[in-house]
Structures are given as structure tokens and as C-alpha cells.
C-alpha positions in Angstrom: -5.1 141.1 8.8 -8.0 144.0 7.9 -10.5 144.6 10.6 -13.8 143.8 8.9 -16.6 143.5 12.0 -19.1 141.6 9.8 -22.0 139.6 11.4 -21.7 136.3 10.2 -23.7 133.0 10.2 -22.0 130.2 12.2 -22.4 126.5 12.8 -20.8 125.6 16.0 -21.0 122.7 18.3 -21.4 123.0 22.0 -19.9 120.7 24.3 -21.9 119.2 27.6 -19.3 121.4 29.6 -20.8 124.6 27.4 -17.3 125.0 25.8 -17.9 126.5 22.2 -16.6 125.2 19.1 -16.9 126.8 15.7 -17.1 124.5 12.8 -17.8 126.7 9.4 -18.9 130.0 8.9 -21.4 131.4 6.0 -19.8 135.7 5.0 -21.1 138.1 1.9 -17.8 139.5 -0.1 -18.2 141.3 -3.2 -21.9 140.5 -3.2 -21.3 136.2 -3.1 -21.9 134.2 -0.8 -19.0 131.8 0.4 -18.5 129.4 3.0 -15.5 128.6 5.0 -14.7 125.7 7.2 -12.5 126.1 10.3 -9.4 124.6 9.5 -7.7 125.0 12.9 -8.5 126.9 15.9 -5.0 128.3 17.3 -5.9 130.2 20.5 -8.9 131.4 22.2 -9.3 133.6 24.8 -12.3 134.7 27.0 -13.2 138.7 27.2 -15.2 141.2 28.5 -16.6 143.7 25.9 -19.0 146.7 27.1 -19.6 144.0 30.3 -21.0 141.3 28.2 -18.7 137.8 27.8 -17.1 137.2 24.6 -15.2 134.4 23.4 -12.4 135.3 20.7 -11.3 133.1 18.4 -7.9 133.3 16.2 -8.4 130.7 13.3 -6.9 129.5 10.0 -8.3 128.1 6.7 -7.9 127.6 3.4 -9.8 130.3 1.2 -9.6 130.2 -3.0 -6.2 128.2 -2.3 -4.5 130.4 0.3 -4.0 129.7 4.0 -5.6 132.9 5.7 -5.6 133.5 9.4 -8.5 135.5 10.9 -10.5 136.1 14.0 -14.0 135.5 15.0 -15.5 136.8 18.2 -18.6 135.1 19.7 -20.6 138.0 21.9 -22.3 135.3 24.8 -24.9 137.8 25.2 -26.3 138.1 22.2 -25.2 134.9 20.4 -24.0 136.3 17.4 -21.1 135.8 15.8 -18.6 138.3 14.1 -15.7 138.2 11.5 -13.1 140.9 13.2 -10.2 140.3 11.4 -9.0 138.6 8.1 
């Protein structure tokens, strides 16, 4: 996986018990735009980054035919939402 660190946009849902769930994510490559849907979430973890919660996800879809794995992290501060790894 390349680390990447790209703001992304995000649809997620939100349960009643504030757990986070991404659904599909909007990135810019080679000047396109592309969408991906999550195809399974396989682990995520809770951190602390720079003493703000962060939620990091380690994902898998299918992109142009390929399974890729990647990771998004969701800063809790902030609300955004980045691509770290693909």
C-alpha cells in the first residue's frame, strides 16, 4: 500500500450508539473524479493522533476490476475524512 494522506469526501452512516460506518467515498486521481464503495470493512481501531480521537479504518473494494485494500482514517475532531493508504 502507498501512503497517500488525501482529504476525501465520505458518506457514512452513524449508528444511535455513535458507532461510525463508512459507506462510499468520492477521491481526485489523475485529475477524475471516481467513486468507490466500501466493499468490506476488516478491522478498525480507535487512536489518538496529536490528542484528538481518530477512528482508522482498514478496507477492501473493487477498483477498475482489482480487489485493493486501503485505509481511511476519520479525525473525530474535525470530521474529516482521509485516504492514508492504498
Amino acid at each position: 500500500m502507498k501512503s497517500r494522506n488525501q482529504q476525501i469526501d465520505m458518506i457514512s452512516w452513524t449508528s444511535k450508539e455513535g458507532i461510525v460506518t463508512p459507506v462510499r467515498f468520492r477521491m481526485e486521481e489523475d485529475g477524475e473524479t471516481i467513486v468507490i464503495k466500501i466493499g468490506h470493512i476488516i478491522r478498525t481501531d480507535k487512536n489518538m493522533f496529536a490528542g484528538t480521537p481518530t477512528l482508522i479504518f482498514r478496507c477492501s473494494s473493487v477498483i477498475g476490476g482489482i480487489e485493493k485494500l486501503y485505509e481511511l482514517t476519520y479525525n473525530c475532531g474535525n470530521q474529516q475524512w482521509l485516504l492514508k493508504k492504498i
